[in-house]
N, C-alpha and C positions, 0 to 999 in steps of 0.2 A: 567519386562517382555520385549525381547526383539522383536524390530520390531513395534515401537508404534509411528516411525517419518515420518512424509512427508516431501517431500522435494521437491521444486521448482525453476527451474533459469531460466530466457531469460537474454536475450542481445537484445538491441532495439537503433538503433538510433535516435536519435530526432533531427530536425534542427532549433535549438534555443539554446543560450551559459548555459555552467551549475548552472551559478548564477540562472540563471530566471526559469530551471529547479528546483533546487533547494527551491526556492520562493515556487513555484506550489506544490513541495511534501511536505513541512514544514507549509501550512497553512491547520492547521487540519481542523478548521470550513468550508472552503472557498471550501471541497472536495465535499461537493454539489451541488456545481456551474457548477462541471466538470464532475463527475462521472451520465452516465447515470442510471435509475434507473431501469435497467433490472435486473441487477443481487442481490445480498442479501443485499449489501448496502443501509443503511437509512440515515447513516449523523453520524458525530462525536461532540461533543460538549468538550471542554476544562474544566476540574474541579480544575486547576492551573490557577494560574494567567498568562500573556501574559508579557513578547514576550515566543513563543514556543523557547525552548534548552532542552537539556540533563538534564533529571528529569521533565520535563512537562508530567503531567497526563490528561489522558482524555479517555472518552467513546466512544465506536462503535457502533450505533445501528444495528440490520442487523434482517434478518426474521427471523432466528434464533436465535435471542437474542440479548444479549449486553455484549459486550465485553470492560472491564477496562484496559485501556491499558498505558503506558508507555514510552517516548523518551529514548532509551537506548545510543543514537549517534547522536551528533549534531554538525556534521563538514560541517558549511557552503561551498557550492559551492562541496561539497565531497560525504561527506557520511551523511548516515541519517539512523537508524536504528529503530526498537520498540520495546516491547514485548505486548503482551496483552490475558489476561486472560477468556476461559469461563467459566463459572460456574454453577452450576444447584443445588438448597437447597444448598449452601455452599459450597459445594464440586468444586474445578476445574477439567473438565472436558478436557480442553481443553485447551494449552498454543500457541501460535502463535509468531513467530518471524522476520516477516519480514525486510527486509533491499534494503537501494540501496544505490551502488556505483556508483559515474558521472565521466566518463575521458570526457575531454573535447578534441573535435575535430575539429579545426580547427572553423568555426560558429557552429557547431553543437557540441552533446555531447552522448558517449555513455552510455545507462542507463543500467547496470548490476544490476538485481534485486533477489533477492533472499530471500524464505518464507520455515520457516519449521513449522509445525504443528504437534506439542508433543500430545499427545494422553494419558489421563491417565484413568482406573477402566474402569468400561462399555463402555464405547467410543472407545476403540478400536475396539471393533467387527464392528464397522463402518469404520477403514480404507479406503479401497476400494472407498469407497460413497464419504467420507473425500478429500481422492485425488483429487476425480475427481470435487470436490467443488472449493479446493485450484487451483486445476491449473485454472479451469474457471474464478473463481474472481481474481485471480492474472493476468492471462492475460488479461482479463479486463481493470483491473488497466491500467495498463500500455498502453492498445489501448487506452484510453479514454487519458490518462497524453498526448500521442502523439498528438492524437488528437487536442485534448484542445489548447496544445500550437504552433502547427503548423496552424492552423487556420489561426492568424494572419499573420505569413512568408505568405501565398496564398494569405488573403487580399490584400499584400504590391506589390506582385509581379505580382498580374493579374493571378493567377490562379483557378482553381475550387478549394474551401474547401474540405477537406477531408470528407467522408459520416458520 
């Protein structure tokens, strides 16, 4: 059926190098330290062994469920991508693909980030709702990743932290 994908992008810069950017997005457990818990996120836990690359599996908790998910892309200092699955009695409901690409800016790094949310059987008639889930927690994300590691830059330089 067609019309069952969401699709999400920003462009954000961050002023901190893309290695350490990268660090920040590749440590699955560590995303509870950073992400505030307003939005659906509970925490992720790893079901492979460590270090995280391409093929590391791991869980999402979120109010909505739990999501099994997958590193599809493990290009340090680059790219980093996912996949991860929801499910309801067996069935997936719900495929998610987030990704981000880092160019590196001079100290800083631009974060091009990008999430599609596949839609399968009953779950599409939620689209709409869908949408407006993914853009919120994906912008999220990404305030909170800014956030998170610009903090320090303000520490060092005498400025107010970010809110």
């Amino acid at each position: 059926m067609a019309g069952s994908v969401v699709r999400f992008e920003s462009r954000t810069v961050i002023r901190r190098p893309a290695s350490e950017v990268f660090e920040r997005l590749a440590d699955l457990p560590g995303y509870r330290r950073w992400m505030r818990r307003d939005g659906v996120f509970g925490g992720t836990e790893l079901t492979s062994p460590t270090p995280v690359r391409t093929g590391t599996t791991y869980v999402d908790r979120t109010r909505m469920g739990r999501f099994v998910g997958e590193v599809t892309e493990h290009v340090p200092s680059t790219r980093l991508a996912f996949s991860e699955t929801f499910s309801l009695f067996g069935r997936p409901l719900t495929q998610a693909r987030p990704g981000y690409l880092l160019e590196p800016d001079g100290d800083s790094t631009v974060v091009n980030h990008t999430a599609e949310a596949e839609l399968y059987g009953p779950a599409r008639i939620f689209k709409p709702i869908v949408a407006r889930i993914v853009t919120r927690e994906r912008s999220h994300t990404v305030d909170a990743l800014k956030r998170s590691l610009e903090r320090a830059v303000d520490a060092v330089d005498g400025t107010d932290a970010a809110p």
